[in-house]
C-alpha positions in Angstrom: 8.0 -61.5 46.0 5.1 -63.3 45.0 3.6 -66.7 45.5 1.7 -69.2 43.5 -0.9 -70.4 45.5 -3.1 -73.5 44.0 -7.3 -73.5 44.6 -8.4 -76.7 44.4 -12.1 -78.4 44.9 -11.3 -81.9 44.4 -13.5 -85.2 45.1 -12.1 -87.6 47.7 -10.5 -89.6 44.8 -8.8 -86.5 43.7 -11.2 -85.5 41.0 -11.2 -81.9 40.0 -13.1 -81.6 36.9 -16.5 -79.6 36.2 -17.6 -79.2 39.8 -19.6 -76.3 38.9 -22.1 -77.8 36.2 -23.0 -80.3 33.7 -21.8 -78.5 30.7 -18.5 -77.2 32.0 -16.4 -79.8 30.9 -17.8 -83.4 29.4 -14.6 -84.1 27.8 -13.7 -87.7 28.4 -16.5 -88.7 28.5 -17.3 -87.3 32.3 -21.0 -87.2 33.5 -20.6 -85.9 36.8 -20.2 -82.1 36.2 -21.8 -79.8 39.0 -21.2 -82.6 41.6 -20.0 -79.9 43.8 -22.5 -77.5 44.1 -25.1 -79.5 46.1 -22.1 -79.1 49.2 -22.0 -75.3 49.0 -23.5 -74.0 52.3 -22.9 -70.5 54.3 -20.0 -72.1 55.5 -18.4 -72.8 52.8 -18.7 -70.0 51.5 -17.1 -68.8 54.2 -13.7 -70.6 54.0 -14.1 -69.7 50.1 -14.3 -66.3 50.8 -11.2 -66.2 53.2 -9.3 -68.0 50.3 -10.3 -64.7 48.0 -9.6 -62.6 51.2 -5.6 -61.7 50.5 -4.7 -59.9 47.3 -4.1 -62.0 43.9 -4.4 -62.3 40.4 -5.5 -64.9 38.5 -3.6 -68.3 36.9 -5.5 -70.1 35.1 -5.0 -72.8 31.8 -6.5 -72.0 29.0 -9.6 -74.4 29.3 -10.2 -72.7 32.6 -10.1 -68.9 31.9 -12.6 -69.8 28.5 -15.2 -71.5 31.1 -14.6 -68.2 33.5 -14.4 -65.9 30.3 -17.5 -67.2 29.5 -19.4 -66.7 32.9 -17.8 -64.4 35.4 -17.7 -61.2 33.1 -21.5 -62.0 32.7 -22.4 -62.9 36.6 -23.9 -58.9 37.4 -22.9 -56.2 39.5 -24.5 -57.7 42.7 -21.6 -61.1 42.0 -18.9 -59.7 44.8 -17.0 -62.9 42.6 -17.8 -61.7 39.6 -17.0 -58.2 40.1 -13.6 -59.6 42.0 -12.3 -61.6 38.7 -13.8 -58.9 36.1 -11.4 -56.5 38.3 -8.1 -58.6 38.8 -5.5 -59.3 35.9 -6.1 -63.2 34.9 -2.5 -64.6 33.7 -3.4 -67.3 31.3 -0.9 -70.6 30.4 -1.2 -71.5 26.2 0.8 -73.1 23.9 -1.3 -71.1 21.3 0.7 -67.6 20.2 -2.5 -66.5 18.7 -4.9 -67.1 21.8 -7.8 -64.3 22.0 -7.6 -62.6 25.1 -11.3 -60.1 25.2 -12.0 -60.4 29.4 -10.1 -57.2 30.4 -7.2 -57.5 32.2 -6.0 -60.8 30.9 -2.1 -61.3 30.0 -0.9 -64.3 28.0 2.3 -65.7 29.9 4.0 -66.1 26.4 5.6 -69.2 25.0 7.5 -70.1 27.9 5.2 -70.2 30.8 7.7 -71.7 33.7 9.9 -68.9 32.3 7.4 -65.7 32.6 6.1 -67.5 36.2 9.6 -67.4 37.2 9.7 -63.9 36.8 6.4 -62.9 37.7 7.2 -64.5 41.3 10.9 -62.7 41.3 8.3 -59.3 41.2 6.8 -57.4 43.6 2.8 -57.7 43.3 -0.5 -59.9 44.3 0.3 -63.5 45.1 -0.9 -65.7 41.6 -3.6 -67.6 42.6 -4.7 -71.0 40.1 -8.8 -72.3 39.8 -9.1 -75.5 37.9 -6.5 -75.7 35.1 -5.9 -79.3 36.2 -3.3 -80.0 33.2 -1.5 -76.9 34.0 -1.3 -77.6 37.1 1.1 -80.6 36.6 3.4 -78.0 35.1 3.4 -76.0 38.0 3.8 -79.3 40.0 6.5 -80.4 37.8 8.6 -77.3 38.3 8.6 -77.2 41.8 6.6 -73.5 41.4 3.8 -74.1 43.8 4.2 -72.2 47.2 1.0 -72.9 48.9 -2.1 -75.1 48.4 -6.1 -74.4 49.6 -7.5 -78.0 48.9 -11.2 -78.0 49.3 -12.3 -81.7 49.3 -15.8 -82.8 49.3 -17.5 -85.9 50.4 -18.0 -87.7 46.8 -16.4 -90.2 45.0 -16.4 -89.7 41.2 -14.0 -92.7 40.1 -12.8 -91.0 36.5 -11.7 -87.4 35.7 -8.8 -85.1 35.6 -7.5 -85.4 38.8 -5.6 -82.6 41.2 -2.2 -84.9 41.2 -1.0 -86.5 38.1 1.5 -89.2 37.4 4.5 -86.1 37.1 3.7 -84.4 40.5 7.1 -83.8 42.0 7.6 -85.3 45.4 7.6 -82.8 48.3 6.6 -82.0 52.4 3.5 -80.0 53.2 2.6 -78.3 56.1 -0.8 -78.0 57.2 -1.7 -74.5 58.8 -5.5 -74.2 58.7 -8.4 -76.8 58.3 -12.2 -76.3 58.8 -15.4 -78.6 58.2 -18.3 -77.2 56.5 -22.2 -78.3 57.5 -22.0 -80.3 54.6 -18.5 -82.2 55.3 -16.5 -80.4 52.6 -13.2 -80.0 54.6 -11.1 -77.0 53.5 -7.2 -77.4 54.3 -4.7 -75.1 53.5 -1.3 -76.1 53.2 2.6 -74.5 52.8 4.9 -76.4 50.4 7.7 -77.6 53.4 10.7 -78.5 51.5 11.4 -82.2 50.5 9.9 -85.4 52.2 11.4 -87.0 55.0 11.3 -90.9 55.5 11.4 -93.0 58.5 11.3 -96.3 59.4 9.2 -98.8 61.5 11.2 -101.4 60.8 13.3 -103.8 63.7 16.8 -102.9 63.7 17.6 -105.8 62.8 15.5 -107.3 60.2 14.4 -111.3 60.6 15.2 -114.3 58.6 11.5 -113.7 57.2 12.0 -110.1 56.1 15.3 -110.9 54.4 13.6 -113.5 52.7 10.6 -111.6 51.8 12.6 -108.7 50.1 14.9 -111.2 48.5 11.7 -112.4 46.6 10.8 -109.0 45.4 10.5 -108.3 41.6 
């Protein structure tokens, strides 16, 4: 069976859009783009490398697989990246039944996305593997289809932007099962989706006259 595993490079305010330039995506307004390639060292590209190391095939939204259409196919035959994506299929998430689809290998998940992802993961095949696609990601999120999660966060605030978690993201446990610092402090984590979260308490046993007061006063 396969697994949906979600890339992310994210600020430390959760930002996730345009890392890779100034014209990937302005929408909104945004005028960081590119903020994180001044972080991208030999070690990073390490722990990047190890997250393209295991079979997959691309998921991507729509926005994201027009920015890659538009670069990767293009990047040359000495771009072990490039070559990777021109050569793996790229599933692609739109609402749009007419969406053109010219980067070879590409498949458009159909009307019904959760529906098709449901039964692309019941499949034998390469785990599915998201870049970007921030508002398609909350779908994913939202559906509880996410299996696994490589969260590569770097040291910058950007204070606006699409961000990794939106207001929908589905409450759930994760499981940390490999972290590593870059040179230039971008820490890469990977994480397993570990079923649904577990409370505790630090509270007395017997609450005070103060506490009980305190949450009678609560609106």
């Amino acid at each position: 069976m396969r697994k949906i595993i979600v890339g992310a490079f994210t600020s430390l305010d959760g930002v996730m859009q345009a890392p890779g330039g100034p014209d990937e995506d302005p929408t909104g307004g945004f005028r960081h783009g590119g903020w994180a390639a001044p972080y991208f060292d030999e070690s990073m590209g390490k722990a990047v490398d190890e997250m393209f190391a295991r079979p997959f095939d691309l998921l991507l939204g729509r926005k994201t697989y027009d920015i890659f259409a538009a670069h990767w196919p293009y990047a040359g035959p000495d771009d072990p990246i490039g070559q990777l994506f021109d050569r793996i299929g790229k599933y692609v998430a739109s609402r749009n039944p007419g969406l053109k689809l010219d980067w070879q290998n590409s498949h458009w998940l159909g009307v019904d996305a959760v529906a098709a992802l449901t039964k692309l993961k019941s499949e034998e095949g390469p785990d599915l593997l998201t870049q970007g696609s921030t508002d398609f990601l909350q779908t994913l999120f939202r559906h509880r289809l996410v299996d696994e999660m490589n969260v590569f966060v770097f040291p910058v605030m950007l204070g606006q932007g699409k961000r990794l978690f939106g207001e929908g993201a589905t409450p759930a446990a994760m499981k940390l099962v490999g972290s590593n610092v870059s040179g230039s402090g971008v820490t890469a984590n990977r994480y397993l989706v570990d079923g649904d979260v577990v409370t505790g308490s630090f509270e007395f046993e017997q609450p005070t006259a103060a506490e009980l007061e305190r949450r009678r006063n609560l609106t």
